[in-house]
Each structure stands twice: as C-alpha cells, then as structure tokens.
C-alpha positions as a printed Julia matrix, in Angstrom:
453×3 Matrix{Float64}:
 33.3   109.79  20.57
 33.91  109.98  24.29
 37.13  109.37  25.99
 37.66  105.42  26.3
 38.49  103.48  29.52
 38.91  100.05  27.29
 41.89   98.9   25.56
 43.89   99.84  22.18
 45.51   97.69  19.88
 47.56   98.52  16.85
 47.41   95.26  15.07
 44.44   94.27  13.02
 42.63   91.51  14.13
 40.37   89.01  12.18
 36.63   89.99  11.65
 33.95   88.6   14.05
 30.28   88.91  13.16
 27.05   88.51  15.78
 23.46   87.28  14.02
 19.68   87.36  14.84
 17.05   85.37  14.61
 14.59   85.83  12.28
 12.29   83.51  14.36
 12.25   85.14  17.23
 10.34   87.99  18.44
 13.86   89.26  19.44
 15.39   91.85  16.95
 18.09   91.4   18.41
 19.15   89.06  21.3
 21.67   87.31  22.89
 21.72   83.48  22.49
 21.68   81.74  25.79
 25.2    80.2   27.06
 25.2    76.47  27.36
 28.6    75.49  28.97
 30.16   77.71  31.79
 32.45   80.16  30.82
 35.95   80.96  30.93
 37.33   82.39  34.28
 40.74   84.17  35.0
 42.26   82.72  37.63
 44.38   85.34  39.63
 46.46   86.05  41.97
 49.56   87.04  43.79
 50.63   83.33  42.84
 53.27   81.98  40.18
 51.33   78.79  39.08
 47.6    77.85  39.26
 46.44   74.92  41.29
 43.45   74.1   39.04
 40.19   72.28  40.27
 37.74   72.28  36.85
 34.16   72.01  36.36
 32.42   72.64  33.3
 29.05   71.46  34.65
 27.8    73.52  37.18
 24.32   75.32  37.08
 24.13   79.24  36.39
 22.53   79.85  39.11
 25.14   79.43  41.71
 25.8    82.52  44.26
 29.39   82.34  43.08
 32.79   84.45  42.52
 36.19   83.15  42.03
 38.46   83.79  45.53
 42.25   83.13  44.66
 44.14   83.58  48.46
 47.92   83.39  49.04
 51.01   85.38  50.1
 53.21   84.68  47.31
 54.23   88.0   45.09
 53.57   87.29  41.71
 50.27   87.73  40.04
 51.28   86.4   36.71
 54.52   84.48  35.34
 55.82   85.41  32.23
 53.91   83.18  30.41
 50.92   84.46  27.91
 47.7    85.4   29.43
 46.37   82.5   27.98
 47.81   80.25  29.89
 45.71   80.95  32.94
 42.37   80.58  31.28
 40.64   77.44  32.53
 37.0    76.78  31.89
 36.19   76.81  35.92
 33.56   77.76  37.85
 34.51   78.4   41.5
 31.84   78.17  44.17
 32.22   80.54  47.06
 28.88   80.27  48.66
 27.89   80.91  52.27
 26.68   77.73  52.38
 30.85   76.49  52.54
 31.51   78.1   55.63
 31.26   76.39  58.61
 33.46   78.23  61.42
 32.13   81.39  62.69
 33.61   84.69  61.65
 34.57   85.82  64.73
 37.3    83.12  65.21
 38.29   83.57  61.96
 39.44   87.29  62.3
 40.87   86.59  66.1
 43.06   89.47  66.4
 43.81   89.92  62.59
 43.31   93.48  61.32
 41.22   93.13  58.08
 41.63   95.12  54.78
 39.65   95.54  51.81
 40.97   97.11  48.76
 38.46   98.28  46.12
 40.31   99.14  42.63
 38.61  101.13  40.23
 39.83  102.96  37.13
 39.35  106.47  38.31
 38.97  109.8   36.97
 39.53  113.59  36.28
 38.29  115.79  39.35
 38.94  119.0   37.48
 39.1   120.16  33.73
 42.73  120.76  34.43
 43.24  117.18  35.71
 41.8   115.91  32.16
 45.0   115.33  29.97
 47.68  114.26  32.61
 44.85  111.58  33.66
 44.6   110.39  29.51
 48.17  110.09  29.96
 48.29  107.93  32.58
 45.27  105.54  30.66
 47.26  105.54  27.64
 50.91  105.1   28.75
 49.67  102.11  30.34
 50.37   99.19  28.67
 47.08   96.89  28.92
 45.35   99.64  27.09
 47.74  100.43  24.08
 49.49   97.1   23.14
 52.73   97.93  21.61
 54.9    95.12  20.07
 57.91   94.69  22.16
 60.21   95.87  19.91
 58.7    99.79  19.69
 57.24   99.7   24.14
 60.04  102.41  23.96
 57.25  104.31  21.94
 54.35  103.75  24.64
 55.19  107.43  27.14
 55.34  109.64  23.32
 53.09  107.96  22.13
 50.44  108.48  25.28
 51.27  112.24  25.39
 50.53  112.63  21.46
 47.64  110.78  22.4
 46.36  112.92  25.65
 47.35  116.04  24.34
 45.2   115.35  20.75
 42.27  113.95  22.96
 42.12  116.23  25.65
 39.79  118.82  24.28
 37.25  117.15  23.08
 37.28  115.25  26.46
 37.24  118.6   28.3
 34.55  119.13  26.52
 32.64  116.12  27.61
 33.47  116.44  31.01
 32.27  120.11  30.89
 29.12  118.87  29.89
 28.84  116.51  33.33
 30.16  119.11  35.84
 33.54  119.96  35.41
 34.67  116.47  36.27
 34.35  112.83  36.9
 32.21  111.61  40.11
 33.68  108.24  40.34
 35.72  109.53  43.21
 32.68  110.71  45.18
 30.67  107.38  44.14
 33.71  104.99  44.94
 34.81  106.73  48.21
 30.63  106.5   49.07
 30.58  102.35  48.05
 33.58  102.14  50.11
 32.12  103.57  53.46
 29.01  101.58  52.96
 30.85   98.73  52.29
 32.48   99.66  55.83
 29.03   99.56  57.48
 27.67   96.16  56.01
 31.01   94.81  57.12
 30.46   95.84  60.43
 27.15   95.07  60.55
 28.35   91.75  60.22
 30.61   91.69  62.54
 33.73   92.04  60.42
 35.47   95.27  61.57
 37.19   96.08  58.21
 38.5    99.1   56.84
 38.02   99.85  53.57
 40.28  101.24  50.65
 40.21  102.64  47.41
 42.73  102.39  44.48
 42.35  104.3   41.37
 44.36  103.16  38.51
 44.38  106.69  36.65
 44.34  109.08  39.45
 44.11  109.96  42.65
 43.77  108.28  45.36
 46.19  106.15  42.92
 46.47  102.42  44.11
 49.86  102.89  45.75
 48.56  105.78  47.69
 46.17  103.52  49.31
 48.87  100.57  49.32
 50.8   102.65  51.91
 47.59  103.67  53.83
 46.93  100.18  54.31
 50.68   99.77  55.27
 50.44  102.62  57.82
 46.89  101.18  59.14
 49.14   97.35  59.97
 46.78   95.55  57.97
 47.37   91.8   57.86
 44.64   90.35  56.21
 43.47   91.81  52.59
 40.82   91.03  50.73
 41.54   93.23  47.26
 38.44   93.52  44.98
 37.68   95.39  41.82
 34.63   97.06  41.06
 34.68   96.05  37.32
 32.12   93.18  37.56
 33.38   91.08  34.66
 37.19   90.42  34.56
 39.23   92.14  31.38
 42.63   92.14  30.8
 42.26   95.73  30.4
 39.9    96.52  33.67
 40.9    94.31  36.88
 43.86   92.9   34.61
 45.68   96.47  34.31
 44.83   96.98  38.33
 45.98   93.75  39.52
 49.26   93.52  37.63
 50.25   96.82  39.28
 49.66   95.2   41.94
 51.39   92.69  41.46
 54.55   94.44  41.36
 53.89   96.88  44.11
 53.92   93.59  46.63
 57.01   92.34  44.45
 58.85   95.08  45.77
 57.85   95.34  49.17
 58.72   92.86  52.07
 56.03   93.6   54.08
 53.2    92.92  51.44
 55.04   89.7   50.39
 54.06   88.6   53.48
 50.67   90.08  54.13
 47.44   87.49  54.06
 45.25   88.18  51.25
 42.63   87.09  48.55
 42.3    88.24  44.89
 38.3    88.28  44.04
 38.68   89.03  40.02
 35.16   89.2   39.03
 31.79   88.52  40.73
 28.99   89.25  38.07
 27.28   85.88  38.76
 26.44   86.23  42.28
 23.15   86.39  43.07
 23.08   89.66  44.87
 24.37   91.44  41.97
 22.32   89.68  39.73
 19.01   90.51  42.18
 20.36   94.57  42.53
 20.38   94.82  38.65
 17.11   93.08  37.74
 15.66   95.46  40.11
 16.62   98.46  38.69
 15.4    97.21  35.6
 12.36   96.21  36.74
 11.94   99.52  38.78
 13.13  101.35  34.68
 10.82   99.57  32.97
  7.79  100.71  35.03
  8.23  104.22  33.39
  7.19  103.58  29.79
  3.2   103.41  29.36
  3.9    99.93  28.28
  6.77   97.97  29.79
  6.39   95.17  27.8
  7.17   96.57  24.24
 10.39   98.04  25.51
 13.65   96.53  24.19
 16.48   96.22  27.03
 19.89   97.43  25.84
 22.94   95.82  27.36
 25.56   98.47  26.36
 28.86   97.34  27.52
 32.34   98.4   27.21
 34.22   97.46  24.6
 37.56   95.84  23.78
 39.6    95.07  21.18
 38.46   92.07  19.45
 42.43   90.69  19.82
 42.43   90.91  23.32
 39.79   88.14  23.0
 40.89   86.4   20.34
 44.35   86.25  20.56
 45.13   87.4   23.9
 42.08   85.1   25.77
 40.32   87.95  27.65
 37.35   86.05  29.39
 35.39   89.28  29.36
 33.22   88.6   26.46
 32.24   85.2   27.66
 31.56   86.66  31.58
 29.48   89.62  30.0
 27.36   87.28  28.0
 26.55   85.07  30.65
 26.32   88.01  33.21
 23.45   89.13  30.81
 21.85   85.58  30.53
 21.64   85.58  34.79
 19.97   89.1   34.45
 17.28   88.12  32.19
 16.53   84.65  33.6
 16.17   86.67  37.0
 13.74   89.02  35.33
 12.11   85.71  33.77
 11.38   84.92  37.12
  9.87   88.06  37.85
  6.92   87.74  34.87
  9.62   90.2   32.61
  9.77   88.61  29.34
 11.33   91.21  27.09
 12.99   91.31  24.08
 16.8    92.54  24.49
 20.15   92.94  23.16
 23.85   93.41  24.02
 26.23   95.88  22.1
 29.4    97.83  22.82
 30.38  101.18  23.31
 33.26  103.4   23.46
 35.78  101.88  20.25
 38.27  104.43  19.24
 40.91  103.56  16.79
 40.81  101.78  13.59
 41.01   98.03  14.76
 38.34   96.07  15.11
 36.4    95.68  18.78
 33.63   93.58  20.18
 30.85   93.48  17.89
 28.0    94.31  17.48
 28.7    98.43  18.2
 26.35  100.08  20.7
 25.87  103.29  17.66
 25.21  100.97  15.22
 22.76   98.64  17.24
 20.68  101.76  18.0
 20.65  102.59  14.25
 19.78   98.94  13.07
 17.13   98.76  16.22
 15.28  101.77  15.1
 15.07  100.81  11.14
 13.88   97.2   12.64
 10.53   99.81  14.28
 11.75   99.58  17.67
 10.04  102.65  19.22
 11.26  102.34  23.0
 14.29  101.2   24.58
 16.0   101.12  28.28
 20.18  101.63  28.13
 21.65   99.29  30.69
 25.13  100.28  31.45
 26.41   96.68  32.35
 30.27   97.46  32.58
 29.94  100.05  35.26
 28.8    99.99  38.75
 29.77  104.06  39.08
 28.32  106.88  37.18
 31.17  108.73  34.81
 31.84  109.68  31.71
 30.42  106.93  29.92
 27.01  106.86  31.08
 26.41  110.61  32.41
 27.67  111.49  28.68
 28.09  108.87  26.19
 25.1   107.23  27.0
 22.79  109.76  28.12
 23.48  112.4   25.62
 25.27  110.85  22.49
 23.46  107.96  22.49
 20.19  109.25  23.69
 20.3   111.61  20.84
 21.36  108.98  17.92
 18.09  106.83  19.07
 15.93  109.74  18.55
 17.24  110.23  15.26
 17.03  106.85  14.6
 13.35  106.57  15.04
 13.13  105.41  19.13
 10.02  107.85  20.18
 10.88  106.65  24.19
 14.49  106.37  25.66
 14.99  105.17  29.32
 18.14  104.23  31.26
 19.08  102.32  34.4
 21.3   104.36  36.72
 24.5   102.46  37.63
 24.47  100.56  41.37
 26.47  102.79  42.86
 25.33  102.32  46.43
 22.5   100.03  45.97
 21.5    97.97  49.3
 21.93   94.97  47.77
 24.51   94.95  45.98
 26.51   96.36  48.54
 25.23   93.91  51.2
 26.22   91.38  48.6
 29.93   92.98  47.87
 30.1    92.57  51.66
 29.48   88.95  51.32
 32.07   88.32  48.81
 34.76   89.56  51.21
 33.51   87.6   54.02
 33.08   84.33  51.86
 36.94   84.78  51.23
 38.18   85.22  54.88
 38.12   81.66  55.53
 40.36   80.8   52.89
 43.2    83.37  53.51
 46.71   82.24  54.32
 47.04   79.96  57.89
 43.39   80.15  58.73
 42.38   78.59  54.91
 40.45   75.03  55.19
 42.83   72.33  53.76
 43.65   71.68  50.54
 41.27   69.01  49.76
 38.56   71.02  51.05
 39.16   74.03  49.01
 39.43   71.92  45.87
 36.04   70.57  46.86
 34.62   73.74  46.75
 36.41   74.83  43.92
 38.76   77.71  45.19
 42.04   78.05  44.16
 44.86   77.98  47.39
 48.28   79.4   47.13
 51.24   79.7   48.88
C-alpha cells in the first residue's frame, strides 16, 4: 500500500456495511441521494449565521462562499457543531452589479491550497513527517498529543522506503507542484479574461511552496481582497479541513490578515462546470473499449476513517456520494447509461475506513464476471501518487488478476478548459459578497450565503 494523504485514527470505530441490489443490472452501484447533503460551513468566522434548505434541486450550479474578516475559522466547539444540512446557491444568475465596480481599486487574491508533495526522493520522509505530525490526519486523544512529533517520525522513517519506492516508480517525485503551479496560471488567464485582474497563489500543506510561504507573498503583493479555495473538490476534515485551520491561525496571528477582505469556498463538486469537465472525460474514456456500454465506471475515492464520519461529522462521504450522483445523471443526459460503483482507496492502519475498499471492490467485481472497467479518480483534480501509482499500477494489476480482461482510467482535470473556466467562476461568484462591497444581509440569506463579520 501506497503512501496515504487521508486521515488516521487510533480508536476503533463501529462497523459500517454498503449493499447491492440484486435487481439491478448494477453489480454494484450507488443508491441515488434523496435529501441534500450535509455542508461545512467555514470560515475565518467564530459563529455561523445559518440560512437552511433541505429542498433544493441537484442540479443547481452551486458552491458554498463563506466571506468575512474575522480571524477564527472554528471555535472550540466540536466539528459537529458546524454541520447544517444547507445548500448554498452561488449562481451567476445572483449577481447583478458589474465586476468592474466591484473590484474598483481593490487588489484581488486567490489562494489555491492543495496537499502537496515530494519533489525529490530525498524530500520523501521529511514530507511524511509533516502529513503525519499533523493533527487532522493522526487523531491522538488529548491526553498523549505530546506523542503526535515521535510518533510522526517513527511513522515517516518506517514508511519512507517503501514510498521511495513508489515515487521511484513515477519519476523520482510528485508532479502536483508542476500541475498546481500550471492550474494556477490558467486560472490567472480565465480571470483575466474576465476582466478580474487576479493573481493567483498556491499553498501546499506538506511542502513547498508551504501555505505560509505564499501567505507572505500575498502580504508582500498588498493584497486586499482574497478569495482562498482548495482544490480538494469535496470538503474533509482531513483535506480542506487540515488547510483551512492552518489558516486559520496564520490570520490569528497577524494584524494585517485580520483585516484583509476575503471568502472561504470549502468545496465546489456540485457545480455544473465541474460536473460537465468530468462527464467528459468519461465520456471521451469510455470511447476506448470496443464496447462502451458493458464497461463498469469505478468511482475510486480517497478514503477516511470511518470515525471521522461517524463521530467526528465529516460531510465528505455525503458530498462524494452526491458528487457521483451529478456525474452520472450528467452522463444520463448524454445517452451513457452504465452500470457503476464507488469504493475507497488508500486505508492504512488497523481501524476501520469508508467502506466498501477500492482492492476489495475490484476483487468482488471480477468474481461478479465484470470483464472491463474505467478507474475514475474522484478525490483528485492533480495527478500524484495515488493515481500515477496506486491506481495505475497496483490496482491495474489486482483487476487483471481478478479476472477484468480491459482496464481504462480517466486522467485527473488538471488543466481542463472547463473546469478551469468554471474554478474561475467560483471566485468571481464570491467577489460580490466580500467584506464592505457584500449585498445586505437579507439578500445574502436569500441566496443562501453565509455573511460574517
């Protein structure tokens, strides 16, 4: 097993278990969500001004824009306590004053976190340290966090060589810099191209550029208005969560961030570019068997602990499901009716994590006589270790064995047209709602995003 990105927990948490119909021509298949999900509603803001709706179509070219200038992501209160079953509209369609005006003489930011990655062999165990002495990824009780800095250097130095090993097998190293550092300048271009001069940032959590490397760029640069976005499309405590909350304290500790204009856009995997920019690719995948129509699509996502859902209230499981129900019904629309499952990848550890497990799923799939299947890497909008080895080689190789005659998989978005026209949209649907130039109160609430101060 390849180096994880996801979270650890050492408590054991209760057993889950996923079905299938027998009914269905589905072996396997995810059942269609009903109500809206759970969102995470974050931001640099101590309590959440809540505006619920738990009736609003799937369909809706929405992501959740939390603005303010206040310093504090989250209170000390459990995560739970700022899960809400919302579903914020931030549509094009809500803004009504030109963009121009709304800029004036402002000097606009946009910060894209990402989880980052070794560049060299060499860089491979101090950048598992960092991953593992954080702690959204190994939950310690409080009573032995004194333990989490050993404990992440028993950890790095045991895992390093097998990772080395993986990342040997790639290159020598991760690309997510190169990939990230190429969204970022064409995210820079569709910005201008829309006439929002922006400059664009990026903040690794793991490694260089680290986030407060580009925190004091952006400093340097007299930004005033940021819009801060991760590229994780579905929000996990352990993903945007881990970003944001060093965030958080990084504009605790600094007066001129406190009072810096700037939105929070947690997750976006419902809006309708991304959703458009993925079916495509499938589509485009698909094409390459002799007969699309018997393949399987498999969602393989990341996985986390199943505690982090159950106990801790991570909305990722919930986003990811319906994230895949958008895909398909966009390929429905298309005339693409196959059969296709979700599973996820990269456990390590003995406690339990999101079920069903990508490994197994292939196994199960290919007693079942499922002869071809397509990989879609759902998590990741970058190419790295997880899909360039994981799935591409381990994986690959365990369907092969397993009886699949014909493996295919989608290549992350990386710098897909869409989808970064549409990330460009997202920032630009937040600008109106940042700090002094945000519409009032009442009409924020009407279009359900959530204003701080």
């Amino acid at each position: 097993m390849m180096m994880n990105c996801g979270a650890m927990n050492t408590t054991t948490p209760s057993s889950t278990s996923w079905s299938a119909s027998q009914s269905s021509k589905i072996p396997m298949f995810l059942p269609r969500a009903i109500c809206s999900t759970q969102r995470m509603c974050c931001g640099f803001g101590v309590h959440v001004d809540a505006c619920v709706s738990t009736n609003v179509s799937r369909n809706a070219k929405d992501s959740m824009v939390w603005s303010g200038t206040s310093p504090s992501l989250y209170s000390k209160q459990p995560i739970n306590k700022f899960l809400l079953p919302l579903r914020a509209l931030v549509t094009s369609t809500s803004q009504d004053v030109p963009i121009a005006s709304l800029i004036g003489r402002e000097k606009v930011g946009v910060l894209l976190l990402n989880l980052g990655g070794p560049e060299t062999l060499e860089d491979v165990q101090p950048f598992l340290f960092n991953l593992f002495a954080d702690p959204d990824i190994i939950r310690l009780p409080r009573l032995f966090r004194f333990l989490q800095k050993p404990l992440a250097q028993f950890i790095s130095v045991t895992r390093a060589p097998k990772s080395k090993e993986g990342y040997a097998s790639i290159g020598g190293g991760s690309p997510l810099r190169h990939i990230t550092d190429a969204q970022a300048e064409e995210l820079r271009k569709s910005l201008w191209e829309k006439q929002v001069p922006a400059k664009v940032y990026v903040g690794m959590r793991y490694w260089h550029p680290f986030t407060e490397e580009a925190i004091e760029q952006i400093k340097r640069d007299g930004i005033t208005k940021l819009a801060v976005l991760p590229l994780y499309p579905q929000f996990s405590i352990s993903t945007s969560g881990s970003s944001l909350r060093l965030l958080e304290s990084i504009f605790r500790e600094d007066e001129y961030l406190v009072s810096m204009q700037h939105t929070v856009i947690p997750s976006w995997y419902q809006r309708e570019g991304y959703i458009k920019a993925m079916a495509t690719l499938i589509g485009k995948e698909l094409e390459t068997f002799d007969h699309p129509e018997q393949v399987v699509i498999f969602f393989s996502a990341h996985g986390v602990p199943l505690a982090y859902v159950e106990e801790a209230g991570d909305p990722y499981k919930a986003e990811m499901e319906e994230c895949i129900d958008l895909i398909m019904e966009e390929l429905e629309k298309r005339k693409i009716m196959n059969a296709y499952t979700l599973a996820y990848q990269s456990r390590v550890g003995p406690v339990e994590w999101l079920k069903p497990y990508t490994d197994e799923t292939i196994i199960e799939l290919g007693k079942r006589g499922v002869k071809c299947l397509l990989a879609v890497p759902i998590s990741f909008v970058s190419e790295h270790i997880e899909t360039l080895e994981e799935i591409d080689v381990e994986y690959k190789e365990l369907a092969l064995k397993s009886g699949i005659e014909k493996w295919g998989r989608v290549p992350a978005l990386g710098c897909e047209p869409t989808f970064i026209s549409d990330l460009a949209d997202a920032v630009i649907e937040s600008l109106p709602y940042v700090g002094a130039m945000a519409v009032s109160n009442i009409e924020a609430r009407q279009n359900g995003i959530y204003k701080h101060h």
